[in-house]
C-alpha positions as a Markdown table, in Angstrom:
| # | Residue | x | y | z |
|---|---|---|---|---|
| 1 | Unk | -24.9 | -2.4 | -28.1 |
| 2 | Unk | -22.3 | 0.7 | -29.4 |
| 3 | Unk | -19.1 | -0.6 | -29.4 |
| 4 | Unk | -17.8 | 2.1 | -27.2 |
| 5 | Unk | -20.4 | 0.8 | -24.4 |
| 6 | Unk | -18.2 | -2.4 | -24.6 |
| 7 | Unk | -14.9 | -1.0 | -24.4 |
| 8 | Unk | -16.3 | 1.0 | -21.1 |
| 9 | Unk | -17.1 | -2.5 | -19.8 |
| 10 | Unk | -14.0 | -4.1 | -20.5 |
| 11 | Unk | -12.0 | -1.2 | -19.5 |
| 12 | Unk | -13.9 | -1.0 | -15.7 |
| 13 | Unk | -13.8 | -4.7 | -15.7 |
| 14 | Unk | -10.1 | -4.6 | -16.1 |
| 15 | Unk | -9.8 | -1.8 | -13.5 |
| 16 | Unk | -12.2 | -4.0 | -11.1 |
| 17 | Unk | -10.0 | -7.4 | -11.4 |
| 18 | Unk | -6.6 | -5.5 | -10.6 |
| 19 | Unk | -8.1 | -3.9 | -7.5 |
| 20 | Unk | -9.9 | -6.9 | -6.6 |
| 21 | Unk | -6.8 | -9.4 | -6.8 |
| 22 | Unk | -4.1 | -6.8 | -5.8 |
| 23 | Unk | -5.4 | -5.2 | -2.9 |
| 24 | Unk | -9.6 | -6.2 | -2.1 |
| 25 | Unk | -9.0 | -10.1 | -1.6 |
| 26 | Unk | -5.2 | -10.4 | 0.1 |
| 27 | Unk | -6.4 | -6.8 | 2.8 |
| 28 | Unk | -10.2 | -8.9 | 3.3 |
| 29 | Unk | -8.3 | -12.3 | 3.6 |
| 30 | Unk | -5.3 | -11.4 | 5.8 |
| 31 | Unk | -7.2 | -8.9 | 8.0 |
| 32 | Unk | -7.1 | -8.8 | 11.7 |
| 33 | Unk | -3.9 | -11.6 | 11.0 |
| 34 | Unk | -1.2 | -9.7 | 12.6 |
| 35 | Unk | -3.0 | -8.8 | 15.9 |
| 36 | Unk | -3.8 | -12.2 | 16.2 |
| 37 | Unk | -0.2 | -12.5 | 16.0 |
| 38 | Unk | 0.9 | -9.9 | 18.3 |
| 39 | Unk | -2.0 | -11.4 | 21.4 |
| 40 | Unk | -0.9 | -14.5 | 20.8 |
| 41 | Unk | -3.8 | -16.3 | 19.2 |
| 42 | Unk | -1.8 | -17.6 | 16.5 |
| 43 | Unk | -4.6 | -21.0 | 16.8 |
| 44 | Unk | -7.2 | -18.7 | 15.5 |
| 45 | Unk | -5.5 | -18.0 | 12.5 |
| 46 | Unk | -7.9 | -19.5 | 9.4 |
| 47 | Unk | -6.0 | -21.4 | 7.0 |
| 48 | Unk | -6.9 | -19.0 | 4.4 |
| 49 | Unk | -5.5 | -16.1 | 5.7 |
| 50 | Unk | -1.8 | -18.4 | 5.7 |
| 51 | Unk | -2.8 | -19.4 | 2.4 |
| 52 | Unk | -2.8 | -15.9 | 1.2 |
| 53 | Unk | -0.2 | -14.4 | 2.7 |
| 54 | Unk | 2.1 | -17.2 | 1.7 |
| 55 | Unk | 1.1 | -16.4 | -1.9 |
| 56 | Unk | 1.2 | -12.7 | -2.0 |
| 57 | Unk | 4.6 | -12.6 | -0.2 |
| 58 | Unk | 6.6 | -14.8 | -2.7 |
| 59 | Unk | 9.7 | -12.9 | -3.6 |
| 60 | Unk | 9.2 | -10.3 | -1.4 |
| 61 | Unk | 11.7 | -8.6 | 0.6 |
| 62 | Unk | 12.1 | -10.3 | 4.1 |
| 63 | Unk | 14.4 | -9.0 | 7.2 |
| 64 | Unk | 17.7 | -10.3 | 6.8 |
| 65 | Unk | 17.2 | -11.8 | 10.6 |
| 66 | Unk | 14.2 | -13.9 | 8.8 |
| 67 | Unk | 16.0 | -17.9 | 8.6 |
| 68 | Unk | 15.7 | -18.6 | 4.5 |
| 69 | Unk | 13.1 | -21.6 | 5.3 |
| 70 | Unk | 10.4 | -19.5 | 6.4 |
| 71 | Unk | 10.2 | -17.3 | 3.7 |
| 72 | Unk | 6.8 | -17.6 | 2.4 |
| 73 | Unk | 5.7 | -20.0 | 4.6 |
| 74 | Unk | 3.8 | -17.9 | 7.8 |
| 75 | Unk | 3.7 | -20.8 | 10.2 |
| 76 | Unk | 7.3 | -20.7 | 10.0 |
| 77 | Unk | 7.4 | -16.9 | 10.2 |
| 78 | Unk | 5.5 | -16.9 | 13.3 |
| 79 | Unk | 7.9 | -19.4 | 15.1 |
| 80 | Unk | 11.4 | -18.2 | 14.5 |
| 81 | Unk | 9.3 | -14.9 | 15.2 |
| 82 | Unk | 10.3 | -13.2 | 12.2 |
| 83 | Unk | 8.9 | -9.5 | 11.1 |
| 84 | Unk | 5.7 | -9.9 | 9.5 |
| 85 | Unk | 3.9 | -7.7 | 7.3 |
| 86 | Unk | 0.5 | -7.5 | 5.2 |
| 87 | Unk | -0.2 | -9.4 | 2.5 |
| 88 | Unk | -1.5 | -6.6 | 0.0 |
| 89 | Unk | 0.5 | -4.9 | -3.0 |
| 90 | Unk | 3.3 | -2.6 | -1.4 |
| 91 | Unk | 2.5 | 1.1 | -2.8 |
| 92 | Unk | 5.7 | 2.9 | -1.7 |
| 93 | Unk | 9.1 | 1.9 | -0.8 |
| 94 | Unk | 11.6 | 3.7 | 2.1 |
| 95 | Unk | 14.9 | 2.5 | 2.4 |
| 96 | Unk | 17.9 | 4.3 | 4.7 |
| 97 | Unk | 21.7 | 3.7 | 4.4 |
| 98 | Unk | 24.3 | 4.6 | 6.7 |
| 99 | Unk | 27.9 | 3.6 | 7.8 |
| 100 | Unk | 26.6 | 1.7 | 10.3 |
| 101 | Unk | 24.5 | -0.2 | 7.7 |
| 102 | Unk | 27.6 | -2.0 | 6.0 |
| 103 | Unk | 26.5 | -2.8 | 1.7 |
| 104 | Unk | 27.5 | -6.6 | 2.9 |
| 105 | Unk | 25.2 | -7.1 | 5.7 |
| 106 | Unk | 22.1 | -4.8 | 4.5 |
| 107 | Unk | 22.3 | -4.7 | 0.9 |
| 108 | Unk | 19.1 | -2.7 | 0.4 |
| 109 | Unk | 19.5 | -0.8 | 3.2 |
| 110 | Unk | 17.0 | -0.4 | 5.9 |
| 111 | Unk | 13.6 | -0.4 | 3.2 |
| 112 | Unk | 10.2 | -0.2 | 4.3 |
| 113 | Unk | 7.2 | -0.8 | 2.3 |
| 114 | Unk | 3.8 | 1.0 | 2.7 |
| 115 | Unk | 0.7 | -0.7 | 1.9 |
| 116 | Unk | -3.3 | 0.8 | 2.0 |
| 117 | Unk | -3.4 | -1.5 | 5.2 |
| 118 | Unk | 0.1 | -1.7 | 7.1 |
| 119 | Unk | 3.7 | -2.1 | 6.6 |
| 120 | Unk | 5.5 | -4.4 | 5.2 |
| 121 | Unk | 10.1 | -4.6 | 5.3 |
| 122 | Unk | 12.1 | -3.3 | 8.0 |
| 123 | Unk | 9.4 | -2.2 | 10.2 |
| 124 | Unk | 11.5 | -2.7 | 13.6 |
| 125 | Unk | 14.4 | -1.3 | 12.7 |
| 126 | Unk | 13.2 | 1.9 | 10.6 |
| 127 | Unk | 11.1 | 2.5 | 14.2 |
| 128 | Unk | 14.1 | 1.7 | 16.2 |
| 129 | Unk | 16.1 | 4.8 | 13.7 |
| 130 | Unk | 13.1 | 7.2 | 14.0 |
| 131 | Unk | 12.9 | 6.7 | 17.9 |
| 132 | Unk | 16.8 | 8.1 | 17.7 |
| 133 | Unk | 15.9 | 11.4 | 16.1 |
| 134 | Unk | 12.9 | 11.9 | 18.3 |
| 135 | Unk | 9.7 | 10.6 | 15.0 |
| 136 | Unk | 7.3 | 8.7 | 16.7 |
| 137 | Unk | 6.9 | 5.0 | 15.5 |
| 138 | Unk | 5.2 | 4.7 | 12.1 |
| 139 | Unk | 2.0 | 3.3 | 13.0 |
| 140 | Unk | 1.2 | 6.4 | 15.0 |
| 141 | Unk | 0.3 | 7.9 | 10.9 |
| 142 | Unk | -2.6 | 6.5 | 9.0 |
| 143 | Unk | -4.5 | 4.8 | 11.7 |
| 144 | Unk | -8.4 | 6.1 | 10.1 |
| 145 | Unk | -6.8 | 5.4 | 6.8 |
| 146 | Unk | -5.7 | 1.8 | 7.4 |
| 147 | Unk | -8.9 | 1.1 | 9.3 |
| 148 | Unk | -11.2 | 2.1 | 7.1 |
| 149 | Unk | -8.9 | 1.2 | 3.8 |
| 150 | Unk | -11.1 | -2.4 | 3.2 |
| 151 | Unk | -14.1 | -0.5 | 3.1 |
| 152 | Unk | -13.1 | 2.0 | 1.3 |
| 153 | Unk | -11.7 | -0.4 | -1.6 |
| 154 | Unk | -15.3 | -2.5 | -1.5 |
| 155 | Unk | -17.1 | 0.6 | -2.1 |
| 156 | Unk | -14.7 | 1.3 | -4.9 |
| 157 | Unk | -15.1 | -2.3 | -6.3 |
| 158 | Unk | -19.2 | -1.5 | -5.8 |
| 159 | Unk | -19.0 | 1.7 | -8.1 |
| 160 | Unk | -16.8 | 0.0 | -11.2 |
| 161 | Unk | -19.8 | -3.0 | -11.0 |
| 162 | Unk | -22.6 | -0.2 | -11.2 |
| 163 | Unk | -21.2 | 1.2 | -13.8 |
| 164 | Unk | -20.0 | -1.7 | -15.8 |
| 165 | Unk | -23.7 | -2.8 | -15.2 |
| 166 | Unk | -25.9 | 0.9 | -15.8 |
| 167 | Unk | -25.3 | 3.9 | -17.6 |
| 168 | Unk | -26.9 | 6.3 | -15.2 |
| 169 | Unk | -24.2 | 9.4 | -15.4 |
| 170 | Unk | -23.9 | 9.6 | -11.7 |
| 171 | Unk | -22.2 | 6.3 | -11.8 |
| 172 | Unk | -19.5 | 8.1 | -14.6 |
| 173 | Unk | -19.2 | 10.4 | -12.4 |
| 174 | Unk | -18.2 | 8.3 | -9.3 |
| 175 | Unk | -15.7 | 6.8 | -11.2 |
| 176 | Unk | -13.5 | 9.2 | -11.4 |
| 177 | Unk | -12.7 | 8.9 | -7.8 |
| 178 | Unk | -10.6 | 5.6 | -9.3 |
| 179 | Unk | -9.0 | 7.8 | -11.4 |
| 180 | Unk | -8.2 | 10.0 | -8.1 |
| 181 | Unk | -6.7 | 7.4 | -6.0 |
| 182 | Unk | -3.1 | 7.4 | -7.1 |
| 183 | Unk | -2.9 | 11.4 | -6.4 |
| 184 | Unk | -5.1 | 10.8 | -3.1 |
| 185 | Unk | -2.6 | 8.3 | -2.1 |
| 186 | Unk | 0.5 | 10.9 | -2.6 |
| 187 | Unk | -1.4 | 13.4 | -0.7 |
| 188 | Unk | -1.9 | 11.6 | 2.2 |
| 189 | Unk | 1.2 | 10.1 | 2.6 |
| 190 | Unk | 3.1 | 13.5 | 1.6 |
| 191 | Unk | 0.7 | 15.0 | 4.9 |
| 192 | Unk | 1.8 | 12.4 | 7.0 |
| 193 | Unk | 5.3 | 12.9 | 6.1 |
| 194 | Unk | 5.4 | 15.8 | 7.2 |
| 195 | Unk | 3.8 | 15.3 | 10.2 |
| 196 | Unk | 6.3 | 12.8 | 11.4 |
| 197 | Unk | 9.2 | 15.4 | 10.5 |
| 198 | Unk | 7.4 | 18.3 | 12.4 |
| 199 | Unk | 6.5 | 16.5 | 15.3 |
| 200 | Unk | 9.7 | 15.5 | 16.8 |
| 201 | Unk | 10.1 | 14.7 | 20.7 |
| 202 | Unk | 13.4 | 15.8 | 22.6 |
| 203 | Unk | 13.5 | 11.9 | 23.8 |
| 204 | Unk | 15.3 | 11.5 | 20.8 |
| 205 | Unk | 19.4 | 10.8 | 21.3 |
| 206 | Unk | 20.4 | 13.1 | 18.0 |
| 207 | Unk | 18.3 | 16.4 | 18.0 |
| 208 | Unk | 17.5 | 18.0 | 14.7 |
| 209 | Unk | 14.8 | 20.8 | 13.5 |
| 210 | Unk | 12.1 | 19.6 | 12.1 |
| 211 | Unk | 12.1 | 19.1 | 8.4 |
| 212 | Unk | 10.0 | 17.5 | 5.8 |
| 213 | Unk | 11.4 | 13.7 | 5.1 |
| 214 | Unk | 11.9 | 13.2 | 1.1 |
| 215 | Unk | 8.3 | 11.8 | -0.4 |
| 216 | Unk | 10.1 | 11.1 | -4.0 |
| 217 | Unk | 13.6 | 10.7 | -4.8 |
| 218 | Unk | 17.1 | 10.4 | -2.4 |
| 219 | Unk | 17.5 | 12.9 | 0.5 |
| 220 | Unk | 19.7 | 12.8 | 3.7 |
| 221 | Unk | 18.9 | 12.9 | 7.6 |
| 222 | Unk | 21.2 | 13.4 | 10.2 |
| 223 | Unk | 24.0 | 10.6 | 8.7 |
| 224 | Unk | 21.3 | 8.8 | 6.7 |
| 225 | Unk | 20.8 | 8.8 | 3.2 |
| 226 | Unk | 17.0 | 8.0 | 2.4 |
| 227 | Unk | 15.7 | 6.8 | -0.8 |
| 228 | Unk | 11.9 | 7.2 | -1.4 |
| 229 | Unk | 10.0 | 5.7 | -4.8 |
| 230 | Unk | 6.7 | 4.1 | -6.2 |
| 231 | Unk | 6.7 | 0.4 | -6.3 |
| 232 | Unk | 4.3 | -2.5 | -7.8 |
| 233 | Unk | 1.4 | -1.6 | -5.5 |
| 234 | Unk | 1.4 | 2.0 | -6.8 |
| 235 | Unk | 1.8 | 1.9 | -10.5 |
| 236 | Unk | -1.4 | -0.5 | -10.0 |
| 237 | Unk | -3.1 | 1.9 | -8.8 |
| 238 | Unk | -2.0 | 3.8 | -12.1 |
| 239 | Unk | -3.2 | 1.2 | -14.4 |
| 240 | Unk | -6.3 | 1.0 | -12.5 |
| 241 | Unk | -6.6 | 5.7 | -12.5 |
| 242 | Unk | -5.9 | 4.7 | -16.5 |
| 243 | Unk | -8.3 | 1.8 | -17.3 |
| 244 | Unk | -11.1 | 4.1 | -15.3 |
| 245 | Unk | -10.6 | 6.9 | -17.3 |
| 246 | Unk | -10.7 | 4.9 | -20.5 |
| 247 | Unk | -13.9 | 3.8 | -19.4 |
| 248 | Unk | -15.2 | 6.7 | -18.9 |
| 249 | Unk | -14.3 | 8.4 | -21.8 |
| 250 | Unk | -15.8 | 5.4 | -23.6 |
| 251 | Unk | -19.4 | 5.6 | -21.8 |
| 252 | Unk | -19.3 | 9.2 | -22.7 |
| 253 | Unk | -18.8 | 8.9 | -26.4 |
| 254 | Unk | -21.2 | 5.9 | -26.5 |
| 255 | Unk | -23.9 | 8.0 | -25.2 |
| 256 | Unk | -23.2 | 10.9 | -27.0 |
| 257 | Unk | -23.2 | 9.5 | -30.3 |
| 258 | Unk | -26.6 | 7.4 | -28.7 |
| 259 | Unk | -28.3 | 10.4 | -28.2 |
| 260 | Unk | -27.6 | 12.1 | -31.8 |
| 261 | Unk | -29.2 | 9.1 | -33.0 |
């Protein structure tokens, strides 16, 4: 085998195992847990799905109304009814600070974590602060993208095994929609944001024009000051747009030099 065939095969293997263990298994395994939660059918809850969100979540952020002793532990969550979020890799953080938001009692402000499959932080409160400037709750955005998100990742995870296991060049060429993701991701959520920001409701108690919320970097709304950045989730994503293209670059110059000889 060229040597460059089995750097392509390490590279998409590598690519496969961080997608697999950082968003694939904890979005499969924890899916469908919150509305169990939320109808009350906290008995049909598999032990697995606990398992992993109990592992995924350690040293998280938790609302500062969550008692220390359920951190981490989501039977405990769920009865000192606690904010719960998902259990996959958060991709983008959202935090807001105001006066009323004191450093001592909120020292990272009011943050917010997206994942490919919910939200994760805050969630209450940031809806509670968008309801007061007329922005619709935040699951109103993304519904077709979180709902078809698992499905989306498994046919990613099928197209890194094809092409770790053929060299057909369609499956080269799939690949590079891995190496899309990350800017995919920054698209949609850039769309969304300013969808939220120019479809305000006069229900709101502060009226403002519409405006287009900060997608990277520190801004200010009304008397908030918003901070907006990558986290862990996204700069996996990175690794995994990297590792892809290394992969590809390797198959191509395997089968080039193949060919010539």
């Amino acid at each position: 085998m060229h040597s460059s065939f089995l750097k392509s095969k390490i590279f998409a293997g590598l690519a496969l195992v961080i997608l697999t263990i950082a968003f694939t298994v904890p979005m499969i395994g924890f899916h469908g847990t919150l509305n169990k939660i939320n109808d009350g059918k906290v008995a049909e809850i598999s032990p697995l799905a606990s398992k992993i969100w109990n592992v995924y979540n350690q040293g998280r952020y938790k609302s500062t109304t969550t008692p220390k002793e359920a951190h981490n532990n989501l039977t405990k969550m769920i009865e000192t009814s606690s904010e719960i979020g998902v259990a996959s890799m958060p991709l983008w953080a959202v935090s807001l600070e105001a006066p009323n938001y004191p450093k001592e009692a909120f020292p990272e402000g009011i943050p917010v974590y997206f994942h490919f499959d919910g939200f994760s932080g805050e969630v209450h409160e940031m809806n509670t602060i968008n309801h007061y400037i007329g922005m619709d709750p935040m699951w109103r955005g993304g519904i077709l993208e979180r709902e078809v998100g698992i499905y989306a990742l498994l046919a990613l995870s099928l197209v890194m095994v094809c092409f770790i296991a053929y060299n057909h060049k369609i499956w080269s060429y799939l690949m590079f929609i891995p190496v899309s993701v990350p800017l995919l991701f920054i698209a949609d959520y850039s769309y969304w944001l300013y969808w939220f920001g120019h479809n305000l409701h006069d229900w709101g108690a502060f009226k403002i024009k519409p405006f287009m919320p900060t997608v990277f970097g520190d801004g200010k709304v009304a008397q908030f000051t918003t901070h907006s950045y990558p986290t862990i989730g996204f700069y996996l994503l990175v690794l995994i747009c990297l590792l892809s293209l290394l992969a590809i670059l390797a198959k191509s110059k395997a089968i080039k030099e193949s060919n010539a000889n």
